[in-house]
N, C-alpha and C positions, 0 to 999 in steps of 0.2 A: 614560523616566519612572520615578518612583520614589514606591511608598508607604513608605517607608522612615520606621521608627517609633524614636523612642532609646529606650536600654538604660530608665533613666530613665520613661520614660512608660511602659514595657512594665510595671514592678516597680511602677510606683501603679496600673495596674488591676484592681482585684479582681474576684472571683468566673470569674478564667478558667479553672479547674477546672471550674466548673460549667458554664461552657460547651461545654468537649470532656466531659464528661459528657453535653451532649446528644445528642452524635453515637453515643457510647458507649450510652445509651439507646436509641434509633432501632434500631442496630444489633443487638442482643441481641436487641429485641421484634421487628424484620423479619423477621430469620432463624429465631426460634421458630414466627413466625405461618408461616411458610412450611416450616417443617419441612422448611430446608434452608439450605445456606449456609454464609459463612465469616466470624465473629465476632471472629476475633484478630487482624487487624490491624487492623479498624477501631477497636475498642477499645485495641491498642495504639498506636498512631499519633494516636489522636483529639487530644492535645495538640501534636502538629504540626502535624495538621492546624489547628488552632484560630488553632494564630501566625500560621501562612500566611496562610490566606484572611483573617482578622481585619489583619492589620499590614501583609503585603508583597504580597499580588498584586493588579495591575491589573486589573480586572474590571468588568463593570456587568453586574448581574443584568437590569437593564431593555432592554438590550441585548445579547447574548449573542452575537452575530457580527459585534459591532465588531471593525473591522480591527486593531486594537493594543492588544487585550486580550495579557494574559500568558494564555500556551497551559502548562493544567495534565494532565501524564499522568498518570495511575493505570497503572504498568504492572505493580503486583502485581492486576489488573485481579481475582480472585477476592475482595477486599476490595470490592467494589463496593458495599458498604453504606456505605461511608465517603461516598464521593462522593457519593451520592442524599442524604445526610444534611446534605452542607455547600450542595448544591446546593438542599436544601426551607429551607434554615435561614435562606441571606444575601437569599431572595428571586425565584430561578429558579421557570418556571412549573411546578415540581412538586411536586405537591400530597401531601398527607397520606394522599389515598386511594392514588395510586400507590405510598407507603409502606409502608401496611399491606397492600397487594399485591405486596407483592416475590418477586419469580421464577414469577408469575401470566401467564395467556396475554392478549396484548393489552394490556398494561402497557407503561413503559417504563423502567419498573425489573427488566431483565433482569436473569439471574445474573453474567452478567458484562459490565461498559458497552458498550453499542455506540454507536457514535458517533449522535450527534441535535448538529445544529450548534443547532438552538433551545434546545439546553441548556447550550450550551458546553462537551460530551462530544465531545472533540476527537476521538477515537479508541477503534476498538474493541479493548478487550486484553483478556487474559486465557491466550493461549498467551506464556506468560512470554520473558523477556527482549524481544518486539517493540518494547511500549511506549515502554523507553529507546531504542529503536532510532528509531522515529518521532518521539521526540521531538530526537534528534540532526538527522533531516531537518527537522524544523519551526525547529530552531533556525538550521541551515544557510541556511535558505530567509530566515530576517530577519537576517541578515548579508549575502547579497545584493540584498536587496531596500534594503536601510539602504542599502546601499551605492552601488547605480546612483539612489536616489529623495533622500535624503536631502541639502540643502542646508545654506549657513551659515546659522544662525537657524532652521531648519525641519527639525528630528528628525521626520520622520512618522511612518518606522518605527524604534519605538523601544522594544521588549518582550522579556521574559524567559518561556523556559521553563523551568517547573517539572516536576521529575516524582519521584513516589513509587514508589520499587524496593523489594523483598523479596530475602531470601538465593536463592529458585529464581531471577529475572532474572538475578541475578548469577553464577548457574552454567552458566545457556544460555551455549552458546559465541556466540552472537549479540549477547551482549552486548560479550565482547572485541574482536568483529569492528567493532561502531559504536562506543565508547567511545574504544576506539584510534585511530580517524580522529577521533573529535570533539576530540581530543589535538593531534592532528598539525594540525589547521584551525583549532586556537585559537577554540574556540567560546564565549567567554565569558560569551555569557550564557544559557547553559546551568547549571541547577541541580538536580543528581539527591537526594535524600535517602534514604541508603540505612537501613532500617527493621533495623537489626540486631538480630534477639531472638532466634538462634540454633535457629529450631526451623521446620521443614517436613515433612508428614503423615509421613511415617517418623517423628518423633521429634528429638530434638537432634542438630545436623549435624553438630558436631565427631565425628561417626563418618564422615563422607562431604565435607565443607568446609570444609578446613584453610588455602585461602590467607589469605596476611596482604592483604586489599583494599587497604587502605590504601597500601601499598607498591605494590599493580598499578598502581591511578590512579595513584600518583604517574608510574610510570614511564611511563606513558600520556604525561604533560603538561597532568595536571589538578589544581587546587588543593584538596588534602585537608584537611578539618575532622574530627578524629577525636576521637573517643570523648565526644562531645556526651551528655548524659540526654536521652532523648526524653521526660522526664515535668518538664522542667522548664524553663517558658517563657521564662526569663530567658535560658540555655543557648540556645535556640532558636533565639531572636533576633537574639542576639550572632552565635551559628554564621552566621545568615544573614544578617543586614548583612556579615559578612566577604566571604562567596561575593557578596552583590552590589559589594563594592569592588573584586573581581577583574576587570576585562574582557578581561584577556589569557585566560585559562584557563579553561576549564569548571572547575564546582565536585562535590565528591561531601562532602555531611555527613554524617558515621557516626553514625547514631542508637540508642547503646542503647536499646532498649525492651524493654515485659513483655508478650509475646500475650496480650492476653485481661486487660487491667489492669484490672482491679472486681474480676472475678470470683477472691471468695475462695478457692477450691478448687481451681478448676481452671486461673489464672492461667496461666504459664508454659510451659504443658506442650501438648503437640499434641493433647490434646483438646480445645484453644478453636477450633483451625485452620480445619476444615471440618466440623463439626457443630453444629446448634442446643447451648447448656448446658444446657437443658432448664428447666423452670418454676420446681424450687425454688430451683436453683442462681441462675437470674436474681433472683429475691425476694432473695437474701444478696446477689446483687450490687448491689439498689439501697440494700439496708442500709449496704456497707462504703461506697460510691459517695455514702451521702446523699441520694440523689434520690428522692424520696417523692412519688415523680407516677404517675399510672396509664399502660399504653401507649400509648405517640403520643400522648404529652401534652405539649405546652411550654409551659412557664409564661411568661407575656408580659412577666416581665423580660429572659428567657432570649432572646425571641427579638426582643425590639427592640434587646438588644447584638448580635446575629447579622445584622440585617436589615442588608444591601450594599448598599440601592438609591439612597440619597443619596450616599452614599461613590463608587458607580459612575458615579453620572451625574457626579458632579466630575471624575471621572477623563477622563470621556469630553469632556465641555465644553471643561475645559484644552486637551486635544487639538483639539477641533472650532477653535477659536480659532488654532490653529498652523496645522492645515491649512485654514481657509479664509483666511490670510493666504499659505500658500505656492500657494494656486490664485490669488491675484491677481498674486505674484512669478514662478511657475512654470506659468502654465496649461498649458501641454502636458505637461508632467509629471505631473503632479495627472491630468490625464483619461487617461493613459497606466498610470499608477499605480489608476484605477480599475476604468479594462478589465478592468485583470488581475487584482486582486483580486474583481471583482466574476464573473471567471471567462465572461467574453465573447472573442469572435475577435473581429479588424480589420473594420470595417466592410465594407471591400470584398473580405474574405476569399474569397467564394464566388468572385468573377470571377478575383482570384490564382490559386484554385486551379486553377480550370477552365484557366485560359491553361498551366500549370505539368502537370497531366498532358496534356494535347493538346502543347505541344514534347517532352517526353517520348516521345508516342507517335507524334509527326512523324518524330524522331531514329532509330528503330527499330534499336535496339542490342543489339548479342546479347553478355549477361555474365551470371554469377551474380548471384543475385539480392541477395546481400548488398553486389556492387558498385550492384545498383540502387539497394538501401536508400541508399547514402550520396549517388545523384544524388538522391533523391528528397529528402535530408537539407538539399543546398545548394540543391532549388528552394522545399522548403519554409519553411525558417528564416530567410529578412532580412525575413518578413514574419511572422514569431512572435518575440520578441526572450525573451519568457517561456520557451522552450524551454528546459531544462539538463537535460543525462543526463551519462553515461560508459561506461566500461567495465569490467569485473571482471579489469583489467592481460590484456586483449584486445581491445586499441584497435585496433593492424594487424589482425587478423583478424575482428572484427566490424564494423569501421569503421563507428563511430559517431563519429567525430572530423570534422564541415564542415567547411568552406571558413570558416565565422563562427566556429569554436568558438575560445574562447580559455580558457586554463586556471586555475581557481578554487585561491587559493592559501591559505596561513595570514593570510598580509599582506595579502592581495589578493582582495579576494571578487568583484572586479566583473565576472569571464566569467563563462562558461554551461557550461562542462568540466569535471568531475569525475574523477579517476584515483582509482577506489575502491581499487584491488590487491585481493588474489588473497582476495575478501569477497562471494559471492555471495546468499548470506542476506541479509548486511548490505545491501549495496547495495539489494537490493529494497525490503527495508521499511525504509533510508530513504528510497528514493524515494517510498513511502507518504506517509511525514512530510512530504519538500518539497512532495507533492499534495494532502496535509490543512491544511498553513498557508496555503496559496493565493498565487495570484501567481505558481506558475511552471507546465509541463507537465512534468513529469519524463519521464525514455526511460533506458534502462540496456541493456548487452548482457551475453552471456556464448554459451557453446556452448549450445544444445540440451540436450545432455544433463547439462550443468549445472542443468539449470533443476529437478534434482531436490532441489539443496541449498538452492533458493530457495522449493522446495514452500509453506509452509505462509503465508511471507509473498504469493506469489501469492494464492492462496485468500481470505488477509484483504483482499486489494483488493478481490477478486470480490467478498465478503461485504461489504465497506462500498461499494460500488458507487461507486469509485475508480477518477477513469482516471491509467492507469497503464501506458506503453508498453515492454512487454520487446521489445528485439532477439535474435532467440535464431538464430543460424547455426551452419553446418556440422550442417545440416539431417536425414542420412540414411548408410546406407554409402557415398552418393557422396563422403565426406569422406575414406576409401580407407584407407592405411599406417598411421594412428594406432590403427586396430584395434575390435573392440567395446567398451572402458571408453569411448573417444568416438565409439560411430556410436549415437545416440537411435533406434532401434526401434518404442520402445513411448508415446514423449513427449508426439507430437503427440497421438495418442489420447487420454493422459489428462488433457494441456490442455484438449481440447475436452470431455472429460464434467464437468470443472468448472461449476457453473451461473455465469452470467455473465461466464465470462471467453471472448472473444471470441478467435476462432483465427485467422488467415490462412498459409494458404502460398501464396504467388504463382508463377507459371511464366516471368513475364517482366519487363522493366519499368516494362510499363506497368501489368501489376495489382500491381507493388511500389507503384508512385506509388497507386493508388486505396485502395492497403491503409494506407500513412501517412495518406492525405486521412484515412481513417473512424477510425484509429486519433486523431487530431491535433483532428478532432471530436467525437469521443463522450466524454461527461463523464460518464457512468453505468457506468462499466466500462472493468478494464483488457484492453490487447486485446496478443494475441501476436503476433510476427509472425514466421513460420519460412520459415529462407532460408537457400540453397545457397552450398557453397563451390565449386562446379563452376560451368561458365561454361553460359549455357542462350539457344538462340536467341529470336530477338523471334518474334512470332505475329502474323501481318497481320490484324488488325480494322475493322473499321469504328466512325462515331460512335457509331450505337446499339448498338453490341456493347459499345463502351465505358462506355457511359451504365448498362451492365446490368451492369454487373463489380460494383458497390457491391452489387449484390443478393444475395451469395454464392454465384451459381451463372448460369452463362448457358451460351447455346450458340454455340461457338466455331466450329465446323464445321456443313456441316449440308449434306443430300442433298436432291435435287428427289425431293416427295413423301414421305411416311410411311417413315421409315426402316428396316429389317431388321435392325438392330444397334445400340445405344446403348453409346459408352466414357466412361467418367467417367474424369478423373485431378486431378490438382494438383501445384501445383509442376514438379519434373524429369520429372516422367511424362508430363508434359501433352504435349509435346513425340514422346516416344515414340507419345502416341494417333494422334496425326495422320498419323506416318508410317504406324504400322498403317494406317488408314482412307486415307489415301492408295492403298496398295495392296490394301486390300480393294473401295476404290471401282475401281481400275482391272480388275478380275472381276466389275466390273457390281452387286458388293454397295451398298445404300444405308446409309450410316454416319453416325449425326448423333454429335461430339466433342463431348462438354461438361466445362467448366473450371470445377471449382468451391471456389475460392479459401479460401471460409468456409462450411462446413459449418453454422453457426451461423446467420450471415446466411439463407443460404438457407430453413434450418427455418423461418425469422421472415416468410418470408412469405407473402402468401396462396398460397389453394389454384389459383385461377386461375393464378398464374404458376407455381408447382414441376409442374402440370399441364402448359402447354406447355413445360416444357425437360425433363422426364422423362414423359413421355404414358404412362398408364397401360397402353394397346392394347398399348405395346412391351416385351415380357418379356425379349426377348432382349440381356444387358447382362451389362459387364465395367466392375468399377470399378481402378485402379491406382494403389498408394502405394506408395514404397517403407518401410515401415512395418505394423504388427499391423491382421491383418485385421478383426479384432472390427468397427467401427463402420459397414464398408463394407456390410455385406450386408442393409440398411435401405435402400439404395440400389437394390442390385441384385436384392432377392427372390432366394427358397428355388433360384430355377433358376438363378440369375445365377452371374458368377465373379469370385473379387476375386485380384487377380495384388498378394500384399502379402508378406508375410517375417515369420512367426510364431516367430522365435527370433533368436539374438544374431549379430553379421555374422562380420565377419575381419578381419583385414590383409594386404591386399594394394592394390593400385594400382586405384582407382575403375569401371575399364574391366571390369577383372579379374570385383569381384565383383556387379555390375551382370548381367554374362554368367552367372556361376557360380549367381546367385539369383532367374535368369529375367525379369529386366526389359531385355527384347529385343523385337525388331520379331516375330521368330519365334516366340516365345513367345506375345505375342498372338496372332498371325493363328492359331495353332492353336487357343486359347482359342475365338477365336471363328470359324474355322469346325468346331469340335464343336457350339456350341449352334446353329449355324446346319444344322446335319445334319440 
């Protein structure tokens, strides 16, 4: 689709100064009234923004998570006055009050957007460079989805992302890491506009941001528009019909701008950045600016050339007309196409699964659990076709690569396989992006202890309560030679203190398969899944032991009558409990084993069940990770014992430091015949 306006029509409309003065208004008075905030790029960007949303993006304010709206990022996300201001002006449900409330509690004009799909606030930015990064996932995601839905005569999916960058996005190295593959995949209708006005809270960058951009993207393999005026709509336009001619190429339009463009005095300079201008200086900016309105005022010429809501519903209508002639050409498609977008599993999802962990745990296989992950991969996936992940060029050793996956090319978008290369950051948050445009599930892997370069885009999943499936192996020192730069210690731990992001480590294959089920379900959060590169035996259960594994915690063993000992483990430990308790059961000790996969789960549920599988009468208790003890001894109480590894491993062969760091049958049985003393 295309709102695509000529040079021509753009040069006879007048008064569009005074409409990115509106936004330039809004913006000065929101961040004054709030005595806080960041006013230069809104103000200097307001005449981009104005061409955009005015000429070329598909939108409809009256529907705001129509499927084939153009997905707009703000990933200099501290400008978020922009956004509220184009979003109150075309007609979106927010109001004037949420306005004059900005960065107020219970608003949703936070300081920096977080995503509200009722607003079409695709995503939450603000820790710089993400934005473009999710927007390279969003754009990814309608390139495959065009690609497997899309017929002759029937474009359904057929839209562009937009997004607004600053000099700080473009310093994150996050942003090299996604730009670069949106390069190499030929993402072309990807459109970045980079706000060039050479200045970030330190002051003017050319002291600290000397690349020539221009020259990077090119060499990326993206089509460069350089040195465009951002204050001059005609420029704008032009720039941007070009970037929309391109479909081979992502676009980047270099937009001189002036931080802070009204304001007389303080214009230019990193005082507009992140502080209010203060009262008088705002008065001389509505003098130079001309706008002789009071705050949060819009004069109703102003805002019935801004009003998007007929313009939107055209937009959408056109469309509605295409796809309900490709539901009568294509019905399986079209409701196949809805599912997914409407973010439902297969009707008979629940029985797949259920059939799919019971041969799993019929098969009773003893492997690492990262081998499990990938059975778990080809029983889960001919019945998700939405699935796509990869790997961070750790395909053989995470193996994330099924029996279905097929690999997503420049040319060829129509698999489900991704080869990010050696881009952990990246990889993550765009998988964000492919799970904020909807329509697919995204899954990525990497080491464990990788998952520290992915830190912060984690976090923004948890925070936008995004599911979002990291594969993270080579779990522990059991990973052995490669030394402590890759045995994760401290990882798991602070996966789990993350609020909502959901942790598993399995011990077998069959809580690998229950940990995909929950991960493969849950649309409110991204969940972790940690898994061995060592090979780990099956654990014999029964159905209801297995029906309890979803709960984060059950009891895997268990002794006639009230037990004398309780061992907790997870994952490769789990395996060591039971031998323990095997042999402390053969001295007549009573030992209940319990396996508790997600420390999360478990917390979540009531008090009646974490009562019977941890019975408060039983003090005597040893929990076992091979990992930082910190979070185990909630578990175990003041008297308990946690058999964990409170400093960094070695290198040496898995056996080696397993024995050397006390995770031995020996070791327990001593543990716990002391507290049994």
């Amino acid at each position: 689709m295309s709102a695509k306006t000529s040079s021509s029509d753009i040069a006879a409309r007048s008064g569009r100064r005074k409409l990115a003065n509106a936004i330039r208004a809004l913006s000065m008075d929101a961040v004054q009234a709030a005595n806080s905030g960041h006013p230069g790029a809104p103000m200097g960007m307001a005449d981009i923004a104005e061409v955009l949303w005015n000429d070329y993006l598909i939108h409809n304010p009256g529907n705001p998570e129509w499927w084939n709206r153009d997905r707009f990022v703000l990933s200099n996300g501290h400008g978020s006055m922009l956004l509220y201001s184009v979003l109150h002006l075309t007609g979106y449900p927010l109001s004037m009050d949420e306005i004059r409330n900005f960065r107020q509690f219970g608003y949703r004009t936070a300081g920096h957007p977080e995503r509200e799909p009722e607003l079409s606030i695709e995503t939450t930015t603000g820790p710089l460079g993400q934005g473009i990064t999710n927007a390279v996932g969003m754009a990814l995601a309608e390139k495959m989805l065009a690609t497997s839905f899309n017929r002759d005569g029937y474009d359904v999916v057929d839209h562009r992302t937009w997004v607004f960058a600053g000099d700080g996005c473009l310093m994150e190295g996050i942003s090299h890491e996604a730009c670069s593959l949106a390069g190499t995949l030929k993402l072309g209708k990807l459109i970045c506009i980079y706000d060039d006005n050479g200045i970030s809270i330190d002051g003017e960058t050319d002291g600290w941001f000397t690349d020539d951009t221009a020259k990077r993207f090119d060499s990326y393999g993206w089509q460069v528009i350089d040195n465009v005026d951002g204050h001059d709509s005609i420029a704008i336009g032009k720039a941007m019909e070009a970037a929309m001619a391109d479909d081979e190429r992502p676009s980047l339009i270099c937009c001189k701008t002036v931080i802070g463009f009204g304001s007389p005095n303080k214009r230019g300079t990193a005082s507009t950045h992140g502080a209010p201008l203060g009262a008088e200086e705002i008065a001389a900016a509505r003098v130079e600016l001309g706008w002789d309105y009071p705050p949060f005022e819009i004069p109703e010429d102003v805002a019935v050339a801004w009003s998007g809501l007929e313009r939107g519903n055209s937009f959408e209508q056109a469309w509605q007309e295409t796809f309900d002639g490709y539901k009568s050409a294509h019905p399986d498609l079209a409701a196949e196409l809805a599912r997914r977008m409407n973010g439902e599993l297969p009707a008979n999802w629940a029985d797949f699964a259920d059939q799919a962990v019971a041969a799993i745990a019929a098969a009773g296989a003893n492997m690492a659990t990262r081998k499990a992950s990938l059975l778990a991969l080809n029983a889960f996936a001919p019945a998700l076709p939405e699935m796509a992940g990869g790997s961070a060029d750790l395909t053989g050793s995470n193996l994330t690569k099924h029996d279905g996956s097929s690999v997503i090319t420049a040319d060829d978008a129509s698999g489900n396989y991704i080869y990010f290369g050696v881009r952990e950051f990246g990889m993550t948050a765009l998988c964000n992006g492919l799970g904020l445009h909807g329509g697919i599930i995204p899954y990525s892997g990497t080491f464990l202890t990788f998952s520290d370069y992915s830190r912060n885009a984690l976090r923004m999943a948890a925070l936008m309560e995004l599911q979002n499936i990291l594969v993270f192996t080579h779990d522990s020192i059991g990973l052995g030679e490669d030394g402590p730069t890759h045995q994760p210690v401290e990882h798991t731990a602070s996966l789990r203190i993350m609020p909502n992001m959901s942790v598993w480590r399995p011990c077998d294959t069959v809580e690998t398969a229950v940990a995909w089920r929950y991960a493969l379900e849950r649309r409110n959060g991204p969940t972790s899944l940690i898994l061995t590169r060592q090979g780990l035996p099956h654990q014999p259960r029964g159905d209801e032991q297995i029906a309890l594994i979803g709960r984060g915690g059950y009891v895997l063993r268990d002794s006639k009558g009230k037990p004398d000992i309780i061992i907790i483990a997870t994952g490769s430990e789990v395996a060591l409990a039971v031998e323990a308790a095997d042999k402390l059961g053969a001295d007549g000790v009573k030992v209940r084993v319990v396996s508790m996969p997600s420390t999360d789960q478990f917390d979540a549920q009531d008090d009646d069940y974490r009562e019977s599988v941890l019975p408060s009468g039983v003090t005597r208790r040893i929990a076992i990770e091979a990992g930082v003890t910190d979070g185990w001894w909630r578990y175990v109480g003041t008297g308990g014992r946690v058999i964990g590894l409170d400093r960094f491993g070695a290198s040496a062969p898995a056996e080696e430091l397993f024995e050397h760091f006390g995770f031995t049958v020996a070791n327990v049985l001593k543990h716990a015949r002391e507290l049994l003393a």
